[in-house]
N, C-alpha and C positions, 0 to 999 in steps of 0.2 A: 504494500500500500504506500502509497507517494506521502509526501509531506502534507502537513497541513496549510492550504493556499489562502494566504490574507488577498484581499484588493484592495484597491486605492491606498496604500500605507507610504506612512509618512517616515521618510530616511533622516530627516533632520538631525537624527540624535544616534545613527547609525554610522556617523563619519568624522572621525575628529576635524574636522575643517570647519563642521556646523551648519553647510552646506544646507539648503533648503532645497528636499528633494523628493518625489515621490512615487514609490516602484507601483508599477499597473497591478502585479499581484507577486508575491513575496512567499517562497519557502523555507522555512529553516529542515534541514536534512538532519535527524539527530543518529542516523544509522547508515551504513554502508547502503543496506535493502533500501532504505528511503529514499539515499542520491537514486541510486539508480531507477527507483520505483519513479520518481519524480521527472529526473532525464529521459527515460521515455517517454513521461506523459506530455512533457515541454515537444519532442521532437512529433508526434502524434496530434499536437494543436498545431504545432507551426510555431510557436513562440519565441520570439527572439532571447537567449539567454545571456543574462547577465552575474556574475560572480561576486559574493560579498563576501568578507572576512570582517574583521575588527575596523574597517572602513579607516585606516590609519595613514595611507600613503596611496589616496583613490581622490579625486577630483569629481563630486557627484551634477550632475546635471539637473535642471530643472524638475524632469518626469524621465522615467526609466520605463518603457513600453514593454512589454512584454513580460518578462517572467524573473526575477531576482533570486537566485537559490543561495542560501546562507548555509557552507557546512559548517553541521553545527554536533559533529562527532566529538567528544572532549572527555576521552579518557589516556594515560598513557601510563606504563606498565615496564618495568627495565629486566635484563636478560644477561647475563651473566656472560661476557666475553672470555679476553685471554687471562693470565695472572695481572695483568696492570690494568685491564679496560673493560666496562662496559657497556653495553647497547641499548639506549632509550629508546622505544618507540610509542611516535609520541599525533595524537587523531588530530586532524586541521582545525578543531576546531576550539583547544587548549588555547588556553590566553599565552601568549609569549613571556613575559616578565613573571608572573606566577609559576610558570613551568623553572625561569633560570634560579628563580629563588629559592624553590623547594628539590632543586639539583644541585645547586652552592649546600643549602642547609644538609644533605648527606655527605657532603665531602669530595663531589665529584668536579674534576676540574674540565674545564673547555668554554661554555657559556657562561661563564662569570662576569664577562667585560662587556657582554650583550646585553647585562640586565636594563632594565626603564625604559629598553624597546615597546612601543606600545604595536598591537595588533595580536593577528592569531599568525599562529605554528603555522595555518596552510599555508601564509602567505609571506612566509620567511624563505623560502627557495627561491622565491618571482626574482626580488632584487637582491638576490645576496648579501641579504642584511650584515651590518657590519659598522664596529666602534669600538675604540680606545685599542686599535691594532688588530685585533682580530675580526675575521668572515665566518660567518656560516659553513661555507663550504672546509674549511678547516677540520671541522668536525662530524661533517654530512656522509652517512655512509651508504643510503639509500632515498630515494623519494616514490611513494607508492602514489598511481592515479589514475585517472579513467579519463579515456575518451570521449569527448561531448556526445560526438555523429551515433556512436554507438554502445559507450556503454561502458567499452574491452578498456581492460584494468593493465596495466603493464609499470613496471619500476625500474629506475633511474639509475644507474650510478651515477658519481659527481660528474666524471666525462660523459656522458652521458648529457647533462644539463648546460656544458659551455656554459659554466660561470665567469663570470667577469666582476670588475669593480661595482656594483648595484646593479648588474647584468644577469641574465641568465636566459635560455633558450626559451622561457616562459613568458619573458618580452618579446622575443621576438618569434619565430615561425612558431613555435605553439602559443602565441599567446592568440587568447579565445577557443580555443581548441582542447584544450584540458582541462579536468578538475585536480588540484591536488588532494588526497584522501588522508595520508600519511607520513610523516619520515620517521628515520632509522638514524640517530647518533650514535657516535660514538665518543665516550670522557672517560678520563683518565681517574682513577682512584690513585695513581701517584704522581706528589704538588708539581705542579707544570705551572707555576705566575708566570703571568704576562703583566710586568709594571711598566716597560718602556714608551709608553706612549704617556704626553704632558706631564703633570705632575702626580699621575697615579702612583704612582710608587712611594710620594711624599703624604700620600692620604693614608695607606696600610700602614696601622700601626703593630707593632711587633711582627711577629711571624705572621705568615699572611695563609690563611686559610682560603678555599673560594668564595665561603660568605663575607669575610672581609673584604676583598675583592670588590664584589659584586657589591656590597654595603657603600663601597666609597665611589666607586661609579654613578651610584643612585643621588648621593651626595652631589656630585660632580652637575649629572645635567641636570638635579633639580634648583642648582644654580644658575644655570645657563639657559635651562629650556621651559616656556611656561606652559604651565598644565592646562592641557586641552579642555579639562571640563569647565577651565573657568572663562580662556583664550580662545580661541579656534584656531588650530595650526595641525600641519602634516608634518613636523616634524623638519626636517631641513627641505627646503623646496627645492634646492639645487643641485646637481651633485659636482664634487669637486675637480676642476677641467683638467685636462693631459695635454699638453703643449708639445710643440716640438719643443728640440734643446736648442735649439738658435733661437728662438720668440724667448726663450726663458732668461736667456743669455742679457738680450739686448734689455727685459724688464729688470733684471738683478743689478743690471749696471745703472739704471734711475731709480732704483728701489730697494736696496741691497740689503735693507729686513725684511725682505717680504719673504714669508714661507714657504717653503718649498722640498719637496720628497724624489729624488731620482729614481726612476721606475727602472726595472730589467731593460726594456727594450729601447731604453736613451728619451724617453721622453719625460715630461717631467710634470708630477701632481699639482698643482697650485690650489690656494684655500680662498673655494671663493665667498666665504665671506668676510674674511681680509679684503678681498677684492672689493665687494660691494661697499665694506664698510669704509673703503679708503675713498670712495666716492660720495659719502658724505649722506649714506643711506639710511645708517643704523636711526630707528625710530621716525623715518621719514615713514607720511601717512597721505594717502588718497582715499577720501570717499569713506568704503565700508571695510578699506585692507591696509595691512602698514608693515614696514619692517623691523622688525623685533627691537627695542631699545638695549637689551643686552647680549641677544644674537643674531647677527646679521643674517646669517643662513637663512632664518626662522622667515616664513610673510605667517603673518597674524591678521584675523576674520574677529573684526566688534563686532558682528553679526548685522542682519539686515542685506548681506551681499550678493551675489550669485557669480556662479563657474565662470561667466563672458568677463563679469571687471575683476573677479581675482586673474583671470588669466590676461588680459590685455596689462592689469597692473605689473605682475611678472616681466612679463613682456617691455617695457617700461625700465625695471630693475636691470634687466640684462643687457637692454640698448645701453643702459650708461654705462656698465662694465666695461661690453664691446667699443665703445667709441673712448675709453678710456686709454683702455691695456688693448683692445685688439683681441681680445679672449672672449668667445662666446659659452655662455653657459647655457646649461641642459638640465629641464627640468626634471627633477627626481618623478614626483609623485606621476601616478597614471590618471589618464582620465575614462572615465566609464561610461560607456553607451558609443 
């Protein structure tokens, strides 16, 4: 038997952006049987389908036609690997920071630096979640999922997925084309810290556990990043550009604090909200959007806005990047429909 089918519902409070939006008819899927019970009934009306997770890194539209399916699987269960590791598997539809936190609180290391990610588990594969040094894919040792067209359920390795920097094969040729159902980590039961990125390592006090870890991360962006329930925000809007090494060259030599990460392949990361904020953006405000007063990264919704002026705002934000430094930036979050 399929999900239970809401209509006319109201997404508003389904998206941390705050987005005013509303699906033509809305499933939560809370079982495997369901999605599927549910995906065929969607392909049997003709229903245009649409994917919802924790709405955390989604750009909602107006009105969502056709058919909204929320998996909303949320159990996950661990498996006893080698002598140093073992295997989380963990339903799409588990909250992300709740999962890293009660995996730090056993003593498990890998996800610890991920914590205060907002959304769900399925949609930690799409863009390769990832902060304070470490990816997802680091620790990804399978992704379980189903076919829209039909149904067929097939899994992942990480090669498999062509991860990249907030990348994955989920963006691009399969995205709309799958659901994700499941993953399969893998974390280390012996201490493996990751302090080197900013000053995390000056936040762990004494020996540092993963809940410690994971405790001063939460520290970290609940200083930097403002809480969606109170803000509307997708978390960074932008992701951080890759330059050649010549454009990086000629910007270090007029800007010679400006930060900067040399990549494998000679090109080079730049931080763009350095970037924005060196154009005099941080807390700059149009209308019903503005940019973060403490993180540039951030656009932030007073609410009253819609999808067209958050996105022409953006749009906005990166023309003065561009016409500064020459560096175009690339919006993180996805848009839906």
């Amino acid at each position: 038997m399929s999900a239970t089918i809401l209509t006319e519902h109201d997404l508003s409070r389904a998206n941390t952006l705050g987005l005013p939006c509303v699906a033509e008819r809305l499933a939560a899927a809370v079982s495997d049987a369901q999605l599927c019970a549910t995906l065929r009934l969607a392909a049997e009306r003709g229903w245009p389908l649409t994917l919802l997770g924790g709405g955390s890194n989604l750009i909602l539209p107006e009105r969502l036609p056709g058919l909204v399916v929320q998996p909303a699987m949320a159990d996950w269960w661990l498996e006893e690997g080698d002598a140093d590791s073992v295997r989380v598997h963990v339903e799409a539809g588990v909250n992300w920071h709740e999962l890293v936190m009660a995996l730090a609180g056993r003593g498990l290391w890998g996800v610890e630096n991920l914590a205060l990610i907002p959304g769900r588990c399925g949609a930690a594969p799409i863009q390769n979640i990832g902060a304070y040094g470490v990816e997802l894919c680091e620790v990804l040792e399978a992704v379980h999922l189903r076919y829209l067209a039909d149904g067929r359920e097939a899994v992942f390795t990480p090669a498999d997925c062509a991860f990249g920097y907030r990348d994955s094969v989920f963006k691009g040729e399969l995205e709309g084309r799958v659901v994700i159902t499941r993953l399969v980590l893998r974390l280390s039961q012996a201490p493996r810290p990751r302090l080197d990125y900013g000053d995390l390592a000056s936040r762990v006090r004494g020996g540092p556990t993963p809940l410690a870890v994971a405790e001063a991360v939460c520290a970290i962006r609940r200083e930097k990043l403002p809480d969606p329930r109170h803000l509307g925000n997708a978390g960074s809007f932008f992701k951080n550009p890759l330059v050649r090494g010549e454009l990086a060259e000629r910007l270090l030599a007029d800007h010679p604090g400006m930060p900067h990460f040399v990549q494998p392949d000679g090109r080079v990361k730049l931080a763009a909200g350095w970037l924005i904020d060196r154009c005099g953006l941080k807390g700059w405000r149009e209308g019903h959007f503005g940019v973060h007063e403490r993180q540039a990264l951030v656009l932030v919704h007073f609410g009253g806005g819609s999808a067209a002026e958050l996105l022409a705002f953006a749009a906005a934000v990166a023309g003065r990047v561009t016409e500064r430094f020459g560096v175009e930036l690339e919006r993180e979050p996805r848009l839906a429909g």
